[in-house]
C-alpha positions in Angstrom: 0.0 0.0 0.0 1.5 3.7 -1.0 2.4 5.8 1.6 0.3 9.1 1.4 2.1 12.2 0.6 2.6 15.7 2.9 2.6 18.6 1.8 2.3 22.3 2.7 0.7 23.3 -0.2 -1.0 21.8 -3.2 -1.5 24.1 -6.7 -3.8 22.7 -9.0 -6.2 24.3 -12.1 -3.3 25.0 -14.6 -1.8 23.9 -17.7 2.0 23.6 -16.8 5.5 24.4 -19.2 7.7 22.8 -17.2 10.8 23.9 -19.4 12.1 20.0 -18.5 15.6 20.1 -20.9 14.6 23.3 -22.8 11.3 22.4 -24.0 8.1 23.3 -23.1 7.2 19.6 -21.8 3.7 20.8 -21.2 1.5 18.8 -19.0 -2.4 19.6 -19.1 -4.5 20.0 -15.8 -1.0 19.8 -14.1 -1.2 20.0 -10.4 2.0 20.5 -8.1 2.6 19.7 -4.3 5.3 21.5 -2.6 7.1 21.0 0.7 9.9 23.1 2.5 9.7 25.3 -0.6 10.6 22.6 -3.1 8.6 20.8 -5.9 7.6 17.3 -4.4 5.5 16.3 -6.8 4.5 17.6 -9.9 2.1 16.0 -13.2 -1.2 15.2 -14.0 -4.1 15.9 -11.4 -5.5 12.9 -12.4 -2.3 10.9 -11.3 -2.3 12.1 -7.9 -1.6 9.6 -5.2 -2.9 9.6 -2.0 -2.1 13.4 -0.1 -2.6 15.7 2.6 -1.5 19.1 2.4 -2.0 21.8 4.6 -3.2 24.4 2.1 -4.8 24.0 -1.1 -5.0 26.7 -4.3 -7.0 26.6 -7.2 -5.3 28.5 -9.9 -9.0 28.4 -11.9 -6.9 28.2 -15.2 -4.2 29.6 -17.2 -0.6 28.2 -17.4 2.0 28.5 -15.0 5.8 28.1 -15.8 8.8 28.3 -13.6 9.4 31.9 -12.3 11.2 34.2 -14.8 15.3 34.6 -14.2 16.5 37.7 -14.8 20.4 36.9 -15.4 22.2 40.0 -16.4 20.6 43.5 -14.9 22.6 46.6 -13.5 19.4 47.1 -11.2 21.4 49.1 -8.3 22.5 52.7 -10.2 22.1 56.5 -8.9 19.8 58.7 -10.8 19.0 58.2 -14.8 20.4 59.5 -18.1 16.7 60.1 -19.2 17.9 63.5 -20.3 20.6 62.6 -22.6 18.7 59.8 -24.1 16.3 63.3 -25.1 19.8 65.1 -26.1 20.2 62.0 -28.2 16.9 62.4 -29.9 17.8 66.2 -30.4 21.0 65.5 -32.2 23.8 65.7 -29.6 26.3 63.2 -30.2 27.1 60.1 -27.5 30.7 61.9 -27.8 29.5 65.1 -27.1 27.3 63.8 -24.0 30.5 62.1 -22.6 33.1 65.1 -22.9 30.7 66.9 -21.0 30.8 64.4 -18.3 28.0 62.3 -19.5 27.8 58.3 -20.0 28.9 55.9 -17.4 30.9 58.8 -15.7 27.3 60.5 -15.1 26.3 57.4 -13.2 29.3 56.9 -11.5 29.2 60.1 -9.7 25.4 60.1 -8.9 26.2 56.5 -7.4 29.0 57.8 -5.7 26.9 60.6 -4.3 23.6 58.5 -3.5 23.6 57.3 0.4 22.8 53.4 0.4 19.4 54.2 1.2 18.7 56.4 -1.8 19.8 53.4 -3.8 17.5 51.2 -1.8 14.4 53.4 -2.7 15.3 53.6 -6.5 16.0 50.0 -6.6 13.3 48.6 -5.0 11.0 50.5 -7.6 12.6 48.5 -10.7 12.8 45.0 -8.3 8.8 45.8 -8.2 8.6 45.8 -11.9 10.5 43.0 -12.7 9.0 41.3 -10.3 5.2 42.1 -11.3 6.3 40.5 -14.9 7.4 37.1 -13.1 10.6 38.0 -12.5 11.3 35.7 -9.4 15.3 35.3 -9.4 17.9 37.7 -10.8 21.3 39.0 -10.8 22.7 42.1 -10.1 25.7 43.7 -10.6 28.0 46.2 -9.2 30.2 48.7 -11.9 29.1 52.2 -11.1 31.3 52.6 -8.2 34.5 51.6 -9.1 36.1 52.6 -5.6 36.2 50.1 -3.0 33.5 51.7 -0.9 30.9 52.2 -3.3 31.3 48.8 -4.9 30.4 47.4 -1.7 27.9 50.0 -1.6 26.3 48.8 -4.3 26.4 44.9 -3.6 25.2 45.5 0.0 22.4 47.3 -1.2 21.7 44.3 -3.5 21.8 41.8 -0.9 19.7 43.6 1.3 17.1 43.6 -1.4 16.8 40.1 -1.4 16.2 40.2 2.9 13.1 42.3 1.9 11.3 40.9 -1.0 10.4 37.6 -2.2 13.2 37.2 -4.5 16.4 35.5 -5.2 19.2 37.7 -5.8 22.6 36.8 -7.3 25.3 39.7 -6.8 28.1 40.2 -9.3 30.9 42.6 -9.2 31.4 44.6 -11.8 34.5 46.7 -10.9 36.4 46.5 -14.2 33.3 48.4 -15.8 35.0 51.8 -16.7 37.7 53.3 -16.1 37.1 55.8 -13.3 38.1 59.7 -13.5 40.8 59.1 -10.8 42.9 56.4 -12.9 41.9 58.0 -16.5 45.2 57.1 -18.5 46.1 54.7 -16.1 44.0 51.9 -17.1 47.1 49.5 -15.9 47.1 50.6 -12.9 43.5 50.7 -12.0 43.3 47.0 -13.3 46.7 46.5 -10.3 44.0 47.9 -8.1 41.2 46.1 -8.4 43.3 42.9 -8.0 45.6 44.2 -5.5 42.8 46.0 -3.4 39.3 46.0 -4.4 38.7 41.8 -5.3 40.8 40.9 -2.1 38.2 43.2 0.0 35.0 41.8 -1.5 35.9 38.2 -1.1 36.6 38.5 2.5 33.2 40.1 3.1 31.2 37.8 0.8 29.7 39.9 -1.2 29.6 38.7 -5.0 28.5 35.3 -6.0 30.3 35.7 -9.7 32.9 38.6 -11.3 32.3 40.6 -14.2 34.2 42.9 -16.7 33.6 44.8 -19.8 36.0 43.7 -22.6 36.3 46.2 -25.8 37.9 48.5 -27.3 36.5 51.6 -24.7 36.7 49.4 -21.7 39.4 46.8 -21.2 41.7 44.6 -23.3 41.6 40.5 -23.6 44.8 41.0 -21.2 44.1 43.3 -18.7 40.4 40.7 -18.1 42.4 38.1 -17.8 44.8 39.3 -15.1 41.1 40.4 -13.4 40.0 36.9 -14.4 42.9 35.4 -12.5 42.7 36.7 -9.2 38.7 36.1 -9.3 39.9 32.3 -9.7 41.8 32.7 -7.1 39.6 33.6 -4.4 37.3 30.6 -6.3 34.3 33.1 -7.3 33.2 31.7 -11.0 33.3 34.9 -14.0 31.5 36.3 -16.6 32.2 38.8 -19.3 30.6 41.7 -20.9 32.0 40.3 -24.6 32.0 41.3 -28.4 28.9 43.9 -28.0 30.8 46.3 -30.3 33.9 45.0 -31.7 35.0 41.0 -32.2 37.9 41.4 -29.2 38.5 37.2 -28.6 36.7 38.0 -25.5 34.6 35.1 -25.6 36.5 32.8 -26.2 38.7 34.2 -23.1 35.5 33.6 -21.2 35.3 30.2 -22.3 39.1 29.7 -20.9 37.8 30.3 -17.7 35.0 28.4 -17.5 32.9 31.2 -17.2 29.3 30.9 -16.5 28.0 33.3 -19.1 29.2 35.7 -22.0 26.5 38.6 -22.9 26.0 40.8 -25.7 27.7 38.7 -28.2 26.7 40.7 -31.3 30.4 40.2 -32.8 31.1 37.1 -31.9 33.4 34.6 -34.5 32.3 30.7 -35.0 35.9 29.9 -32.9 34.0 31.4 -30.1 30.8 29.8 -30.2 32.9 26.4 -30.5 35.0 27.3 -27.7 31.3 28.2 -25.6 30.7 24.9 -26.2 33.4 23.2 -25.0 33.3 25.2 -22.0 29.5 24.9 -21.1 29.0 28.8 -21.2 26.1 30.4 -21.8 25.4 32.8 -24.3 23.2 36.1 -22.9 21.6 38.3 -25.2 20.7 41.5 -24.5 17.7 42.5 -26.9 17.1 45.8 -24.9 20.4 47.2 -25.3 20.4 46.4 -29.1 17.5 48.3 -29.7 18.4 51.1 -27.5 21.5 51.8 -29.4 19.8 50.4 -32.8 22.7 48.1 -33.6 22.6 46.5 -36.5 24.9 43.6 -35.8 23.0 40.6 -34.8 24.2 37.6 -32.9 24.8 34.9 -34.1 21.9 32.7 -33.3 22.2 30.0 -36.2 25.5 29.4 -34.9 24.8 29.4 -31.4 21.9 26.4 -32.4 24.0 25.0 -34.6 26.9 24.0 -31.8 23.8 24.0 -29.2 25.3 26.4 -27.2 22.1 27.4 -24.1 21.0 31.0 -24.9 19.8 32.9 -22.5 17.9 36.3 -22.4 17.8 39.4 -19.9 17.1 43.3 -19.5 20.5 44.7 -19.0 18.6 46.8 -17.3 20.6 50.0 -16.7 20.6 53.6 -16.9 22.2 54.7 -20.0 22.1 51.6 -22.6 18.7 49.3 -21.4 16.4 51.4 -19.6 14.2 48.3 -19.5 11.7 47.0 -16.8 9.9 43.8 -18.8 11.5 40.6 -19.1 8.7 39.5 -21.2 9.1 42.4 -23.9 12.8 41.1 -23.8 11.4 37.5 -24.9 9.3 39.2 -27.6 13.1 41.4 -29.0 14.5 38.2 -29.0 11.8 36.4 -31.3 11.6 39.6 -33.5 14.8 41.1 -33.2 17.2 37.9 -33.2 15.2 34.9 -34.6 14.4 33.1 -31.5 11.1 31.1 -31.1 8.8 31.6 -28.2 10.1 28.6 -26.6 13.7 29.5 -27.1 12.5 32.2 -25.3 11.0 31.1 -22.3 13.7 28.5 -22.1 16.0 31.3 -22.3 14.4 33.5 -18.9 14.1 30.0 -17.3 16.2 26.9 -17.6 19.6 28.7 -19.4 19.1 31.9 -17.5 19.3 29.9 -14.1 22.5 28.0 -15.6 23.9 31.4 -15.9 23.5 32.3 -13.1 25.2 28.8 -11.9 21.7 27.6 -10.2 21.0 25.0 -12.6 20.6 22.4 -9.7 17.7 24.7 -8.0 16.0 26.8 -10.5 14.3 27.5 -13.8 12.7 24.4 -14.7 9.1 22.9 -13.2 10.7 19.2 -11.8 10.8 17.4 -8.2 13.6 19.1 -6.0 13.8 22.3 -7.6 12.5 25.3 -5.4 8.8 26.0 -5.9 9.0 29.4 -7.9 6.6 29.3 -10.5 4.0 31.8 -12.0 0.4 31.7 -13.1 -0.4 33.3 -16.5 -3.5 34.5 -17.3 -2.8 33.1 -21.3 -4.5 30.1 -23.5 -0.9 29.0 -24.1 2.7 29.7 -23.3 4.1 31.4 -26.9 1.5 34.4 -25.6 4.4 35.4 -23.3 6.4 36.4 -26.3 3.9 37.4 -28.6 2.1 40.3 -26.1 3.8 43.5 -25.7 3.2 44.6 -22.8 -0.1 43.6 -20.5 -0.9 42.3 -17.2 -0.7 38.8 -17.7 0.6 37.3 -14.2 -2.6 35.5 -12.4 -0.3 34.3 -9.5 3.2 34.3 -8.6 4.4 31.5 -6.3 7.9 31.9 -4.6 9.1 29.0 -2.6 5.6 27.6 -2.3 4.2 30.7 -0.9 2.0 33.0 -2.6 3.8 36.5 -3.2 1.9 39.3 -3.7 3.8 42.0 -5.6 2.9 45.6 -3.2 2.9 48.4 -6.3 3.6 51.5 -3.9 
C-alpha cells in the first residue's frame, strides 16, 4: 500500500510548461505539491496519489511556468540619463554627451553621491517591476562605483534587497566596468588595483556570487580581463564577461578559458567562439534591450549558437544609460523579432539557461521534483502568448518558494 504524501501546499487548475531540458514539456490539468519550498510532486491531477496538504490553491486556469530569471541586470545605479537619451533624440552626439561628463561617468558620480538608502528606494521601484512581470530570481551587478567603498555599496544594497522581497538575488561585481576619473590614462594601474585591493576586500566580506568585466575596445583589453580573471579564480568566485557587443575582441573565447558561466551581448562574436562556448558549457546572454536602444545592427549569431547548441539565454541589462528596461517579457518578444528566436527558445532562455547562468541549474528554472517552488500563473491560452504580447498584465499568480507573493505596487 502507497504511503500518502505531505505537503504544505498543493496548486492545481493549470496547464504547466515545465521547461524540462529546454522544451516546453507541457502537462495539461498539471497540479504541483510543494514541501519546505521545493517541488515534491508535480504532473497530471488525475495521477495524484494519496495526499494531505496543509493548504490548497485553485489557480481556476491559465498556465503557469517556472518563475522568470533575470540573469544579467545593473538594477542598483544612482539617478538616470533620461535626459541625454532626449539630447540624443535632439541630435547631440554620445561623444558630445561624454566630454561633457555624460555616460557611465554621469552614473558613477550620482552612485558615488547616492547614500545606500537612496539606492535602496530607486531599486526597489525596478525589483517591483520586474517582479510584477514574473521575474522571481535575478542577478545584479555592481560597476558604477568603481572605488572600494561604493562597490560594496552597491552589492550590499543588492543583498539587502533580497532580505526584503520575495526574491532570489545573485550579486556580481562589476568593478572592471570603466575606467574611473581618478585612474583615466592609467588603465594599468587601476586593473593593479582592483586585484591588488578592491577583489581581495570583497571576497573577505562575501559579497559577489560571480565577477564581471567589460572587454572592448573603450573598456578593457583580452589581457588586462584576464589578469582580473585570474585573481577572481583565485579567491574561487566563478566569471563572466561583458563580450564582443561592439567589436570582435577574442573576449569570448577568453570567457570560455575560464570556464565562465555566461558571456553577454555577443553581437560580434566569431564561429571559434561559439565552439569554444561549447566546450566550456558557457552560456550565451543576449541582451535584446540594449540592441535596440542603441539600434545596432549587428545581430548575434543565433544560427551558430543552435548549430553548436550552445544554451541562450535572455535578460534586461537593465541600466541607466544603454537598457532602460523593466519587462523581461518584452525582452522574450526582442528576441523572437529582433534575433530569430522562437517563443520557446525564449521562455527557455528566462528559465532553464538563465538559471545555468546564473550557476543555479541544480535549483531553478525548470518545473521538476527538488527544484525550489517558484513558478507563476499566466492569465494566457498557451505559453508562446508570453512572447507574442507587448506589454499587459498577464501574471494571475506568482508563487515563490511555495508561498503566494503578492507583488505591493507603492
Amino acid at each position: 500500500m502507497n504511503e500518502q504524501l505531505n505537503f504544505d501546499s498543493l496548486w492545481y487548475g493549470f496547464n504547466a510548461a515545465t521547461m524540462v531540458n529546454g522544451q516546453y514539456s507541457a502537462i495539461e490539468n498539471a497540479a504541483i505539491g510543494v514541501r519546505d519550498g521545493r517541488i515534491a510532486w508535480i504532473g497530471p491531477q488525475g495521477d495524484l496519489p494519496a495526499y494531505h496538504a496543509a493548504q490548497e490553491h485553485h489557480l481556476h486556469g491559465g498556465w503557469v511556468t517556472p518563475g522568470l530569471v533575470d540573469c544579467h541586470t545593473h538594477l542598483v545605479f544612482g539617478g538616470n540619463r533620461a535626459h541625454e537619451f532626449e539630447q540624443r533624440l535632439n541630435g547631440v552626439s554620445y561623444q558630445a554627451i561624454a566630454q561633457s561628463g555624460g555616460g557611465i561617468a554621469a552614473s558613477v558620480h550620482a552612485t558615488r553621491q547616492a547614500t545606500p538608502e537612496q539606492l535602496f528606494i530607486s531599486a526597489s521601484r525596478r525589483l517591483k517591476s520586474l517582479m510584477r512581470d514574473g521575474v522571481t530570481t535575478l542577478e545584479i551587478k555592481s560597476g558604477y562605483g568603481l572605488s572600494t567603498e561604493h562597490e560594496m555599496k552597491m552589492l550590499e544594497v543588492a543583498r539587502q534587497l533580497a532580505e526584503h522581497y520575495p526574491v532570489d538575488i545573485c550579486t556580481t561585481c562589476l568593478a572592471a566596468h570603466a575606467v574611473p576619473p581618478e585612474y583615466q590614462g592609467r588603465t594599468d594601474a587601476y586593473i593593479d588595483y582592483l586585484c591588488d585591493e578592491l577583489l581581495p576586500e570583497i571576497a573577505q566580506r562575501g559579497l559577489a556570487d560571480a565577477v564581471d568585466a567589460f572587454c572592448e575596445t573603450i573598456a578593457f583589453s583580452p589581457e588586462q580581463v584576464e589578469r582580473y580573471f585570474q585573481t577572481a579564480h583565485a579567491f574561487g568566485i566563478p566569471v563572466k564577461l561583458h563580450a564582443e557587443q561592439l567589436s570582435s575582441q577574442g573576449g569570448t573565447t577568453l570567457a570560455a578559458r575560464f570556464q565562465a558561466l555566461s558571456a553577454d551581448h555577443l553581437e560580434f562574436m566569431t564561429e571559434g567562439d561559439v565552439a569554444a562556448m561549447r566546450e566550456s558549457g558557457t552560456v550565451a546572454v543576449l541582451l535584446p534591450g540594449a540592441y535596440f536602444a542603441l539600434k545596432e545592427t549587428q545581430r548575434p549569431p543565433v544560427d551558430l549558437l543552435r548549430r553548436y547548441q550552445v544554451p541562450m539565454a535572455v535578460a534586461t541589462d537593465i541600466n541607466p544609460g544603454t537598457s532602460p528596461v523593466l519587462s523581461l517579457r518584452l525582452m522574450m518578444n526582442m528576441a523572437c523579432t529582433l534575433f530569430g528566436l522562437t517563443p520557446e527558445e525564449a521562455l527557455a532562455a528566462t528559465t532553464i539557461h538563465a538559471a545555468r547562468a546564473l550557476g543555479l541549474t541544480e535549483t531553478h528554472g525548470q518545473l521538476s521534483v527538488g527544484k525550489v517552488a517558484d513558478f507563476v500563473c499566466w492569465d494566457v491560452e498557451s505559453p508562446g502568448e508570453l512572447s507574442y504580447w507587448l506589454g499587459g498584465d498577464l501574471l494571475k499568480t506568482r508563487v515563490k518558494k511555495g508561498e503566494n507573493s503578492h507583488v505591493d505596487t507603492h
